[in-house]
N, C-alpha and C positions, 0 to 999 in steps of 0.2 A: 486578525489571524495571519500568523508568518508560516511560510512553508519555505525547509530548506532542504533541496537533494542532496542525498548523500552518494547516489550511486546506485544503477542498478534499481531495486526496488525501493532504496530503505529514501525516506522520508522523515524528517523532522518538523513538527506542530507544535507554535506557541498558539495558547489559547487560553485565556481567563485566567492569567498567570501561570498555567500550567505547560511543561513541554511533554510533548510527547514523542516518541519512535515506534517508526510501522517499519516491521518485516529488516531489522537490521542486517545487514553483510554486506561488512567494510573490511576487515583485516583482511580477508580474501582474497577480495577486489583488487588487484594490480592498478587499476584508473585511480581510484580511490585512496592512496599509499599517503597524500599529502595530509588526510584526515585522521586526527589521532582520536581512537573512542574512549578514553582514560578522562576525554575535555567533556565528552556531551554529556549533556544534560538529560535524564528520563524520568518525570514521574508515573508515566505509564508507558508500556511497550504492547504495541497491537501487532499480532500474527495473525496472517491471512490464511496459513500455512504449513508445513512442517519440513518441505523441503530446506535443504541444509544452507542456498543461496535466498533464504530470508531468515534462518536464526542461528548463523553462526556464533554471532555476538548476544547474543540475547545472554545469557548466563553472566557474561561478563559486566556488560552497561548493565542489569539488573542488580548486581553485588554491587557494583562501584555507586548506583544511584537510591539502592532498596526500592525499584521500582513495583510497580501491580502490573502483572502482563496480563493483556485480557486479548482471550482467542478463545475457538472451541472450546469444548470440555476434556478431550484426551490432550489437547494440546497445553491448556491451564494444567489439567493436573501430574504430564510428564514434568513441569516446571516444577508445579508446587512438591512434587515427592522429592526434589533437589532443594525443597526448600526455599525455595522462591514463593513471595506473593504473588498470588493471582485471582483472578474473576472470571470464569467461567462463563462463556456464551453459546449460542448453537442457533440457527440456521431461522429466521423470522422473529428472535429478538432482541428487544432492547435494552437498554437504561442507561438510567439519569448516573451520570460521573459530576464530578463537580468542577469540572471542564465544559461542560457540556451534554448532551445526550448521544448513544452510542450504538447504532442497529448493526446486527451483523447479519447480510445475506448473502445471498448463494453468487457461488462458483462454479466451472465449469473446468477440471484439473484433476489433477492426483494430489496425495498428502501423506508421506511416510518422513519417518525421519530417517539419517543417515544408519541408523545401527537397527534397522527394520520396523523399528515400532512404530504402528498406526498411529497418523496423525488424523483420525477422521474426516470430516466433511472442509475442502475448501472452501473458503467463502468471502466476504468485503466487507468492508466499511461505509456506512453512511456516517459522517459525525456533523451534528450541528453545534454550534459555537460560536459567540459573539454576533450572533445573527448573520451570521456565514455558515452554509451547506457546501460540504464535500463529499464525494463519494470516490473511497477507492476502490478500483475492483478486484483487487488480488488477479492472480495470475488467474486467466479466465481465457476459453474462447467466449465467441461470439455468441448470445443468450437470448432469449425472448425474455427472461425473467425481468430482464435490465426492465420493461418496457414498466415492470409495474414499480421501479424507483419514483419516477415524477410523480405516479399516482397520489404519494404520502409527501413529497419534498420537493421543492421546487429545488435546485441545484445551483451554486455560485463556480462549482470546477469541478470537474471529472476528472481523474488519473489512470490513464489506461493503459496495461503493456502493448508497446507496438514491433515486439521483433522479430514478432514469426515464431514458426517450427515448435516452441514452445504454449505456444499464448495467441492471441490476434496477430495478426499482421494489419497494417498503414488502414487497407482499405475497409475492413472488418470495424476498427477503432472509430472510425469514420461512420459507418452504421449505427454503431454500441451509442456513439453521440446522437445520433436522430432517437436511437432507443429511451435514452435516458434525459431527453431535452435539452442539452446543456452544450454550448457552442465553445466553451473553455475549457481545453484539454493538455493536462499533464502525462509529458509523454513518459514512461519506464519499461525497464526491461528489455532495454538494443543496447546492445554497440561491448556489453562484458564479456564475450566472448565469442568465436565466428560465428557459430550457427545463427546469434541477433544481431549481426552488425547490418545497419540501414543507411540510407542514405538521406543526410540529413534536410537538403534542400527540395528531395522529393517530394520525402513525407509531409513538410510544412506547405507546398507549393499544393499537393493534394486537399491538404484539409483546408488553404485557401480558397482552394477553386472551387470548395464544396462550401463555404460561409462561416469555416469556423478558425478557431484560431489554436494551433499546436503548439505549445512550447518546448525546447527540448533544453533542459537547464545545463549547466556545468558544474561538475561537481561541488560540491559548497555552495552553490548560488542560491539567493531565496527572492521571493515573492511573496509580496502581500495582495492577502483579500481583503 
């Protein structure tokens, strides 16, 4: 499994031949200018979301790739009335993609899109693949629910936002890992605009001194599981 940041929240999954994008917004992004979305790849596109800083691009990489976008149910079907593919999901379930399997649960946030319509329930990602577990949490504060992730999955990496004022901050994230088991953590969500900008040798120095390992990637950079 390859994971590559794009920025901000959005995320790129290869997995079982397949690529995937979570929560796209790139043309946006000023950091992000060097990435062209016209190149990437999407067989599917996962929203957490409906804020306009995780699907600006959705409409677009979905035309250019005929991807399946799979989030909520208001969420899939504001897509699908544009005529977009989609898979409708909602808040404790799963299923089998042919990437992998694919749970969506709970968050802790707001969900509208930019032109007022209800984006319902935010919520995450668990995806299992190639016998690799990840969970992302979408923009989330700090939860008890995390605690019942490990229950169903043991975890290979957690992605959590760490920028504050929107989402967790450093220390919170830091919890959310004792919550959800898992000592390897992908940082999102700092540094795209003041209100998240962090500092970056803190936050890693913190989640060191606590046993765990934070990465905070560069845009385009990937990592494998």
């Amino acid at each position: 499994m390859k994971i590559t940041f794009y920025g901000h929240s959005c995320l790129g999954i290869e997995v079982s031949g397949k690529h995937l994008l979570v929560d796209p917004f790139i043309s946006g992004n000023e950091k992000a200018a060097h990435i062209d979305i016209a190149t990437l790849k999407a067989d599917y596109i996962l929203i957490t979301h409906a804020h306009f800083d995780h699907v600006l691009d959705v409409e677009t990489i979905a035309k250019n790739n005929n991807s399946v976008i799979i989030s909520n149910w208001e969420i899939a079907m504001y897509f699908g009335n544009k005529g977009l593919q989609h898979h409708p999901m909602n808040i404790g379930g799963s299923w089998q993609f042919d990437f992998g399997k694919v749970k969506y649960v709970a968050a802790v946030h707001s969900s509208s899109f930019s032109d007022g319509t209800y984006g319902g329930n935010p919520g995450g990602f668990v995806i299992e693949g190639e016998h690799k577990n990840i969970y992302i949490s979408g923009d989330t504060g700090l939860t008890m629910d995390m605690k019942l992730i490990p229950m169903r999955t043991k975890l290979d990496l957690a992605v959590f936002p760490i920028g504050n004022c929107f989402t967790m901050d450093v220390e919170d994230a830091i919890m959310a890992a004792d919550f959800v088991d898992c000592d390897k953590i992908l940082g999102c969500h700092f540094d795209t605009f003041g209100f998240i900008v962090i500092d970056h040798n803190d936050a890693k120095k913190r989640f060191f001194d606590a046993g765990k390992d934070l990465m905070l990637l560069d845009i385009g950079e990937s990592i494998s599981l």
